[in-house]
N, C-alpha and C positions, 0 to 999 in steps of 0.2 A: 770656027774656033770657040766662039761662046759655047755648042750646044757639048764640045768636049771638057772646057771647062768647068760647067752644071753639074755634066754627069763624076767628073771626077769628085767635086764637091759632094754629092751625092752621096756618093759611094763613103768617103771619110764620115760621113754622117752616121750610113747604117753601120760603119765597120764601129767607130765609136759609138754607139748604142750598144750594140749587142757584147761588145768590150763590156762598157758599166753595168747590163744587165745581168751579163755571167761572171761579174764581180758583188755585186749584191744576193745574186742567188750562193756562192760560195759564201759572203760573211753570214747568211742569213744560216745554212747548214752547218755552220761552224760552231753559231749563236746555240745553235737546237740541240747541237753535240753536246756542248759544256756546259748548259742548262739540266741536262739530262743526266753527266757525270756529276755536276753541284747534288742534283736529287737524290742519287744512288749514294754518293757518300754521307749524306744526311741521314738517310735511313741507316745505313751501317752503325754510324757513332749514335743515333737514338737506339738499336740494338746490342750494342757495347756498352753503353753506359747509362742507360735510361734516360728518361727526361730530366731529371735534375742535374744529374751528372754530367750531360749535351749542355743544359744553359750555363752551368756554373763555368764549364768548358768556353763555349765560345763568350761570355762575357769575360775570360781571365783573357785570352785573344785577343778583344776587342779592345779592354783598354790597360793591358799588360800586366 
């Protein structure tokens, strides 16, 4: 009965790991997504509106 015990414990161990590993690899590609869409829209509104036009932008943003 112990050595079923072990192995059941075991097994909840790897299932829980590989749980939080394929939950950190998903926030981490999430993280890479919306890092990537932040950039892309950066770039746009410095070709919209040049750089003074982007700072003065996100400072009216920033503090209303």
């Amino acid at each position: 009965m112990t050595a079923n015990t072990q192995t059941a414990t075991r097994n909840q161990a790897e299932v829980g790991y590989e749980t939080s590993k394929f939950a950190l690899g998903v926030g981490i590609a999430s993280a890479a997504m919306i890092g990537l869409w932040a950039t892309a829209c950066m770039a746009s509104a410095l070709l919209s509106n040049g750089l003074g036009g982007t700072v003065k932008a996100l400072f009216t943003a920033i503090t209303g």
